[in-house]
N, CA, C and O of each residue as an XYZ file, in Angstrom:
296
protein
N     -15.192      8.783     -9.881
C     -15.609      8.593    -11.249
C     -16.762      7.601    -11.307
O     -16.965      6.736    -10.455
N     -17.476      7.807    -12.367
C     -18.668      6.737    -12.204
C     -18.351      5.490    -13.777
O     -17.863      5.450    -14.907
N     -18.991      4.748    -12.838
C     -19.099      3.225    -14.107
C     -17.770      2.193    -13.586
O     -17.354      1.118    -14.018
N     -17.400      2.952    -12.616
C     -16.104      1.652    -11.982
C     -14.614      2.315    -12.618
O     -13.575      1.722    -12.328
N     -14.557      3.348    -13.343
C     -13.517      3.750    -13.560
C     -12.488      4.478    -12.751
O     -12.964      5.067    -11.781
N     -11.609      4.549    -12.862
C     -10.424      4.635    -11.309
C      -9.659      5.194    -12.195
O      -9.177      4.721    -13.225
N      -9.522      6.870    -11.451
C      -7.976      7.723    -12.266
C      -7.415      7.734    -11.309
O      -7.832      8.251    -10.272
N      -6.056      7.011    -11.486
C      -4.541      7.034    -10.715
C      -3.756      8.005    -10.892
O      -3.490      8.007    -12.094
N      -3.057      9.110    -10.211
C      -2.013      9.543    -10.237
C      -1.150      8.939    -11.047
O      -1.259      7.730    -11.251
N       0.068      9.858    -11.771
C       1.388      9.531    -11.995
C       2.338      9.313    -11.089
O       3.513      9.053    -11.346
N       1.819      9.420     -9.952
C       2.763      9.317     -8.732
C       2.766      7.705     -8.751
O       3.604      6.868     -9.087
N       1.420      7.644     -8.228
C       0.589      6.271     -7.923
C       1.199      5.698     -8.715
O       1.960      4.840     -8.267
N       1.165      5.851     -9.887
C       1.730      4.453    -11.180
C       2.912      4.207    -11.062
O       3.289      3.071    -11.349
N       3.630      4.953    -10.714
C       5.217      4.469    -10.571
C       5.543      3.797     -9.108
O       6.654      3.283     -8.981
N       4.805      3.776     -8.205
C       4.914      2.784     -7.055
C       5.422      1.292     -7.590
O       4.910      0.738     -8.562
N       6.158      0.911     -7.057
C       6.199     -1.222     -7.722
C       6.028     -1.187     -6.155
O       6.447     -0.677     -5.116
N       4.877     -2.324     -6.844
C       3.754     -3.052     -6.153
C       4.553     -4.359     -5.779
O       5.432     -4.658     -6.587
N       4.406     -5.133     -4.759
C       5.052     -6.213     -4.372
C       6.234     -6.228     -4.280
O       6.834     -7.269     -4.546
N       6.965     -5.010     -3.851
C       8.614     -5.345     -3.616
C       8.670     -4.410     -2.349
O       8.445     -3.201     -2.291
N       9.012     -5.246     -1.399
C       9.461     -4.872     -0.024
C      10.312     -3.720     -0.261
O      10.840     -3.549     -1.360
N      10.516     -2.704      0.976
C      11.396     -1.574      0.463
C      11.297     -0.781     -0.230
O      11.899      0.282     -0.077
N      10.570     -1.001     -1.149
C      10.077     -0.014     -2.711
C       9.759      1.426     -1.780
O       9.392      1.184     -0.630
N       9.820      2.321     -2.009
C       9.113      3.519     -1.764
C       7.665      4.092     -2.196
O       7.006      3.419     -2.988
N       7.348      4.833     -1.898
C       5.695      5.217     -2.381
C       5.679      6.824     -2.400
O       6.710      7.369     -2.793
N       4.686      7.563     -2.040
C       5.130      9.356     -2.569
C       4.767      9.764     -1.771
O       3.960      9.266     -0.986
N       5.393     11.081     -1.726
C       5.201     12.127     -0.827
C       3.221     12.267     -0.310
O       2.662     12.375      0.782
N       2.769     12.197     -1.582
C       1.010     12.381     -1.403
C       0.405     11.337     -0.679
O      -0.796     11.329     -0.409
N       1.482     10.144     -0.242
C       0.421      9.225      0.414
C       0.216      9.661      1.928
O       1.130     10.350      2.381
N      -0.587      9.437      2.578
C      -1.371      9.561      3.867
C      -1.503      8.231      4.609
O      -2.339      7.356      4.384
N      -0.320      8.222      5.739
C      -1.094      6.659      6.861
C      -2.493      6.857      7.436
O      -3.033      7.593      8.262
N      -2.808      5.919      6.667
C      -4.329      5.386      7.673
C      -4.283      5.023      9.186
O      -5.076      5.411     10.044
N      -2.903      3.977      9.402
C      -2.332      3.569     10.771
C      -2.183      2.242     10.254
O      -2.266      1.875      9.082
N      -1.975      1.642     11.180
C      -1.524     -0.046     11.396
C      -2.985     -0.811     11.217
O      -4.028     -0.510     11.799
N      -2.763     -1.995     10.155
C      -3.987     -2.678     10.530
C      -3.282     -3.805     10.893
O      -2.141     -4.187     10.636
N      -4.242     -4.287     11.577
C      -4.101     -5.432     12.879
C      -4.360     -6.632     11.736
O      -5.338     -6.429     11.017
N      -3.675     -7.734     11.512
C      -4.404     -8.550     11.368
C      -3.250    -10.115     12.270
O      -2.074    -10.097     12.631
N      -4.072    -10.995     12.319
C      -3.334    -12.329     13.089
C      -1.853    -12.709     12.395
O      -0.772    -12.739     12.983
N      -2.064    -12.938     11.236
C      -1.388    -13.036     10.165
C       0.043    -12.242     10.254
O       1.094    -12.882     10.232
N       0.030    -10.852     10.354
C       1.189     -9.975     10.413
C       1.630    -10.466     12.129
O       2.765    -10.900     12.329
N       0.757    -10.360     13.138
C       1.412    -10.244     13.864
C       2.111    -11.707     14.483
O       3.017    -12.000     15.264
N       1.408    -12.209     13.888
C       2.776    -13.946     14.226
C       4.005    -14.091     13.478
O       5.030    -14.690     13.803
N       3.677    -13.298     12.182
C       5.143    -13.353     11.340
C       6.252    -12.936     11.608
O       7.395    -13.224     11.253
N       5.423    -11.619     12.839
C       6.152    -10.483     13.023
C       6.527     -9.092     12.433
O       7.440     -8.314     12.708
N       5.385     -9.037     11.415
C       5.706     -8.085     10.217
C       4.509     -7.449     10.436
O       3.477     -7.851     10.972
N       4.825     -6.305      9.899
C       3.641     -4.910     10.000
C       2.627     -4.945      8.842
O       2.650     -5.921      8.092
N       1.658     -3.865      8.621
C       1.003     -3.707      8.062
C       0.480     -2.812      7.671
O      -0.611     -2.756      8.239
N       0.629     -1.800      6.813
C       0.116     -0.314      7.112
C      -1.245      0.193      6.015
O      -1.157     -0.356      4.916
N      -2.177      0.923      6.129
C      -3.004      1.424      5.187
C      -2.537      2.437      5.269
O      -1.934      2.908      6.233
N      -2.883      3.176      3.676
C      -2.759      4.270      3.101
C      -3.172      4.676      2.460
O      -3.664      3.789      1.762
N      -3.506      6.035      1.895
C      -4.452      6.474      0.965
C      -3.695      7.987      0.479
O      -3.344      8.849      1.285
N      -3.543      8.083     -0.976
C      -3.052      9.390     -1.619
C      -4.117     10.191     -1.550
O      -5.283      9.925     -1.260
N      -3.484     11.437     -1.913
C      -4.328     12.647     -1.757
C      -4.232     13.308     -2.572
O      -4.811     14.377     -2.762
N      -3.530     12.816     -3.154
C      -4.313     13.289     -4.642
C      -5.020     12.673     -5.916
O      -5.185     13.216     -7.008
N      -5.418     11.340     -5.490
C      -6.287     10.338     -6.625
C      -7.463      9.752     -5.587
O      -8.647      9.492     -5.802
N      -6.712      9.660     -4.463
C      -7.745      8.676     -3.280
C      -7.424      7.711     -3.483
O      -7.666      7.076     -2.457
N      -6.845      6.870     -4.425
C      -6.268      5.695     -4.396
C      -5.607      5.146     -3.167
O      -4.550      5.588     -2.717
N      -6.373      4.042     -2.594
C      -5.962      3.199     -1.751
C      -4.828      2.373     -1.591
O      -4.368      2.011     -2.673
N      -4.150      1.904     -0.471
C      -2.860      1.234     -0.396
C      -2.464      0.309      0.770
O      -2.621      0.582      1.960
N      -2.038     -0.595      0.373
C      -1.513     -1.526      1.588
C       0.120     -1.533      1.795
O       0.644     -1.575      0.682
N       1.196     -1.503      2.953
C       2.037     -1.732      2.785
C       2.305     -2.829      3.555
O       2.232     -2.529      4.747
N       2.622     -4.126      3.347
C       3.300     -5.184      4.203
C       4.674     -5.037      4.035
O       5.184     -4.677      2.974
N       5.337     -5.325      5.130
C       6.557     -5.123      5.277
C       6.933     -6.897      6.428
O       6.762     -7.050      7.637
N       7.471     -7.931      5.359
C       7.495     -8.719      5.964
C       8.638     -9.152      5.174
O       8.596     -8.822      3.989
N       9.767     -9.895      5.609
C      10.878    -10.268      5.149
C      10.623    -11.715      4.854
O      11.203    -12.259      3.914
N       9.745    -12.384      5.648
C       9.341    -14.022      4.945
C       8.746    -14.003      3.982
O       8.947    -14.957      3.231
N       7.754    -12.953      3.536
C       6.782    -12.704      2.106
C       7.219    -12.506      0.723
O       7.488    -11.305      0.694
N       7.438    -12.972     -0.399
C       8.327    -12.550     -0.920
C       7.416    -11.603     -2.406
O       7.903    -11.351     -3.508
N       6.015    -11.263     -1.899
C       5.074    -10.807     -2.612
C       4.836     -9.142     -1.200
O       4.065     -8.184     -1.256
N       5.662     -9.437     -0.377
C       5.582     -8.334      0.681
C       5.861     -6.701     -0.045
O       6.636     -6.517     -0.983
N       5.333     -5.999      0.388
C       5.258     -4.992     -0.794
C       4.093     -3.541     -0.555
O       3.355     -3.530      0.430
N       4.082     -2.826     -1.196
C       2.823     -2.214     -1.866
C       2.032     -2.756     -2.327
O       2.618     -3.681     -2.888
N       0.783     -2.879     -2.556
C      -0.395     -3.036     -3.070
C      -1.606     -2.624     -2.859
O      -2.184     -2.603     -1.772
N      -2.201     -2.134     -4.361
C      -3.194     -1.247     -4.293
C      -4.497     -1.709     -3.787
O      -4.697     -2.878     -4.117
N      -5.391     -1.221     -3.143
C      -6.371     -1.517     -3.038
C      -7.725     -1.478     -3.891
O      -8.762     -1.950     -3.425
C-alpha cells in the first residue's frame, strides 16, 4: 500500500502480541532462527516470520525470563 499504510489480516489481528505461548496462524511462514547475542545467553530462541497473506512481518521470542516474550509485529 502506498503513504505508509499497512492492511493486516484478520488472522494477523487476533495474534496477542507479547504473551509467550500465544499461538499465531496457519498463514504464517518461518523465515528461520535469527541469531542474536541476547537470545543466545538467555538461552531462548528467536524466530522470524512473515504471513502470506498480508506480508505482515513477525518476531517470535520464546524466552521464559522475558516477561514481554511473545509475538511481535514487525
Amino acid at each position: 500500500m502506498k503513504g505508509g499504510d499497512v492492511a493486516i489480516c484478520s488472522e494477523c489481528e487476533t495474534i496477542a502480541q507479547h504473551t509467550r505461548g500465544a499461538p499465531g496462524h496457519a498463514g504464517l511462514i518461518s523465515l528461520g532462527p535469527v541469531r542474536s547475542l541476547r537470545a543466545v545467553s538467555r538461552k531462548a530462541t528467536h524466530e522470524a516470520f512473515v504471513c502470506v497473506v498480508c506480508d505482515t512481518g513477525w518476531d517470535y521470542l520464546d524466552d521464559k525470563r522475558d516477561p514481554s516474550a511473545g509475538w511481535t509485529r514487525c
